[in-house]
FIZASE-151215 format. One line per 8 residues: number of its first residue (from 1); their letters; for each residue x, y, z of N, C-alpha, C. Coordinates in Angstrom, 2 decimals, always signed. Example, Ala and Ser with C-alpha at 12.3 -4.5 7.8 and 13.67 -1.06 7.14 Angstrom:
# FIZASE-151215
1	AS	+13.19,-5.69,+7.80,+12.30,-4.50,+7.80,+13.20,-3.30,+7.80 | +12.85,-2.25,+7.08,+13.67,-1.06,+7.14,+12.90,+0.03,+7.87;
//
This chain:
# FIZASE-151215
1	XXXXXXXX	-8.73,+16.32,-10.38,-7.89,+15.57,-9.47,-6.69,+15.04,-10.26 | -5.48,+15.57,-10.05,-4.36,+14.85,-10.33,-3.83,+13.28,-9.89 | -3.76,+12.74,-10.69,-2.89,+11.35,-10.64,-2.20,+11.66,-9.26 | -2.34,+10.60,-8.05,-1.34,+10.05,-7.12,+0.21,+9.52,-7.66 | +1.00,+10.59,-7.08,+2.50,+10.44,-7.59,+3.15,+10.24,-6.13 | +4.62,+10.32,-6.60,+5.68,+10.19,-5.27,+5.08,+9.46,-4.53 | +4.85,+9.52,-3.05,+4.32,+8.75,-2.00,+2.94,+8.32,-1.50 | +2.29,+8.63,-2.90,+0.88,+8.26,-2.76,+0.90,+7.49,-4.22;
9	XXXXXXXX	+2.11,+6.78,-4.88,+2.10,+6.31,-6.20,+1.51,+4.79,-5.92 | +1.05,+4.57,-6.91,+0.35,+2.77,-6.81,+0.62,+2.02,-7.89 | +2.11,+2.49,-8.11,+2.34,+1.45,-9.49,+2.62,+0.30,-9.42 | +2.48,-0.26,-10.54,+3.37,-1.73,-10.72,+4.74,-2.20,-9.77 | +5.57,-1.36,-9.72,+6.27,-1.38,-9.06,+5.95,-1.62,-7.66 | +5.52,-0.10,-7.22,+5.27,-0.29,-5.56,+4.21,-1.64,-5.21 | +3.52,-2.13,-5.81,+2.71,-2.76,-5.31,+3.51,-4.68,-5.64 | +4.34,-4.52,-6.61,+5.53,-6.28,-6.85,+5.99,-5.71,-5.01;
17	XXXXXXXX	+6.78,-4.67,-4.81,+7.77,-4.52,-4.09,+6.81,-4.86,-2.71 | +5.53,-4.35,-2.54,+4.63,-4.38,-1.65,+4.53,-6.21,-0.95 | +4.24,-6.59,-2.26,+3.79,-8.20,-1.98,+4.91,-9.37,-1.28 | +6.77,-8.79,-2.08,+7.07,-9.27,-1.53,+7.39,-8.45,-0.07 | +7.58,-7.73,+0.21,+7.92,-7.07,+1.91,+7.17,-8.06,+2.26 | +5.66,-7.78,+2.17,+4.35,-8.53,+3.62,+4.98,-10.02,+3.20 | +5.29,-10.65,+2.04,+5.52,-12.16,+1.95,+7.18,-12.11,+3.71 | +7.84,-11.46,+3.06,+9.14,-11.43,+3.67,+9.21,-11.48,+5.62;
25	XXXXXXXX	+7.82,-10.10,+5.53,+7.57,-9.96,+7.07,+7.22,-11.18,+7.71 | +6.46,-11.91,+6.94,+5.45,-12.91,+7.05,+6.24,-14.02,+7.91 | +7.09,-14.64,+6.62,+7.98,-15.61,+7.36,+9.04,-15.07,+8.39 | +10.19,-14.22,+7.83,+11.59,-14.34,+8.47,+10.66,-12.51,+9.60 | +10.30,-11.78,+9.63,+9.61,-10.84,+10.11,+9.59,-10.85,+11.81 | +9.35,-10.30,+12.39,+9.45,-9.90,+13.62,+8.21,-10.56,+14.69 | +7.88,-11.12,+15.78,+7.01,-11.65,+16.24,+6.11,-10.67,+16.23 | +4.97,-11.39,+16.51,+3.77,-10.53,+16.55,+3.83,-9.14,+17.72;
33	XXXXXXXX	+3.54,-8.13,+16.98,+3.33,-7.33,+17.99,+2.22,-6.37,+18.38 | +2.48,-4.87,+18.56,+0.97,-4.92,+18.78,+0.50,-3.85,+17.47 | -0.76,-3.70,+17.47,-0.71,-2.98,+16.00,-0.01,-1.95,+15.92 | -0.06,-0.89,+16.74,+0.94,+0.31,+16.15,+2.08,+0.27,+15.85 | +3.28,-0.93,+16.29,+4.03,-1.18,+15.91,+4.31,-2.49,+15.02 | +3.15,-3.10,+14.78,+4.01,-4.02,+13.69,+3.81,-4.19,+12.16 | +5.38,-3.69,+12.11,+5.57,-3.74,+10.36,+4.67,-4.27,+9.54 | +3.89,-5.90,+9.74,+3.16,-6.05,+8.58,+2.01,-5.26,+8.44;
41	XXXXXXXX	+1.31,-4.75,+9.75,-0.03,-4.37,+9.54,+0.34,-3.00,+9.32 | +1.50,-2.48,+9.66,+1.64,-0.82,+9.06,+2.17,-0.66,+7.49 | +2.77,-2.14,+6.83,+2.77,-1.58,+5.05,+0.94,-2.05,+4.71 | +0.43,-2.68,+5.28,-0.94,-3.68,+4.83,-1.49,-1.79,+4.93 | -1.85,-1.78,+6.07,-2.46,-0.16,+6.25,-2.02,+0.91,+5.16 | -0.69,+1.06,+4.78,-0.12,+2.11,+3.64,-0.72,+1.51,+2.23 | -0.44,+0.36,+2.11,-1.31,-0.29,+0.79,-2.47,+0.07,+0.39 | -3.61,-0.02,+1.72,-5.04,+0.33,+1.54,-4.81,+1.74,+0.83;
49	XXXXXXXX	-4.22,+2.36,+1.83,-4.28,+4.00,+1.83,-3.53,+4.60,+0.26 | -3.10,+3.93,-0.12,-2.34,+3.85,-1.45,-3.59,+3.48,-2.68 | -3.93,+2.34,-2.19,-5.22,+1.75,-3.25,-6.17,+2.41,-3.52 | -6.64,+3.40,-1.89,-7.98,+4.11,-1.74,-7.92,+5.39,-2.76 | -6.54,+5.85,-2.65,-6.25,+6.82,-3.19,-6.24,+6.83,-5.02 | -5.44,+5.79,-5.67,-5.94,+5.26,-6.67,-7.07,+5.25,-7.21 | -8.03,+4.38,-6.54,-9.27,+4.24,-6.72,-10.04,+5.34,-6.92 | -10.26,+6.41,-6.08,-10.38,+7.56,-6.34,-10.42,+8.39,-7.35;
57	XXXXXXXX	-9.21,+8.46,-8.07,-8.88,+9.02,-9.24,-9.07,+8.44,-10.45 | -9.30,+6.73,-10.21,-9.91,+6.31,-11.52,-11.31,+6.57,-11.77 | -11.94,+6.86,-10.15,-13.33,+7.00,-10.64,-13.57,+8.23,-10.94 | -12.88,+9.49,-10.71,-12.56,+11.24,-11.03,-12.55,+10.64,-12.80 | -11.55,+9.83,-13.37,-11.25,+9.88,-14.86,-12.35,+9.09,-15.60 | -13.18,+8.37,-14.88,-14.35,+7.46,-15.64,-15.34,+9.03,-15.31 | -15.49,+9.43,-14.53,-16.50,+10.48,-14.38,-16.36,+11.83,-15.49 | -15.45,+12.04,-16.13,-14.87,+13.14,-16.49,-15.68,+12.64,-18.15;
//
């Protein structure tokens, strides 16, 4: 299993940039809406899916 790159990356980066967006949505952000459309719960959802993916591959490199 190759390392998650490009749009499945979980670096340092994406995940500072991550914390502040949901901080950002949080306050100044759009009223609640319904899940398929609202921004916080669709980066919260890409995060998981980002993490899961991660996770994954660390346990592929502890297994190896």
């Amino acid at each position: 299993m190759d390392k998650p790159q490009g749009k499945d990356s979980f670096s340092l980066l994406y995940r500072a940039g991550f914390r502040i967006t949901y901080v950002l949505l949080h306050v100044m952000g759009p009223a609640s809406q319904t899940i398929e459309t609202d921004p916080q719960v669709r980066a919260k959802r890409e995060y998981d899916r980002r993490r899961a993916l991660h996770r994954e591959w660390k346990a592929y490199q502890r297994s190896k």
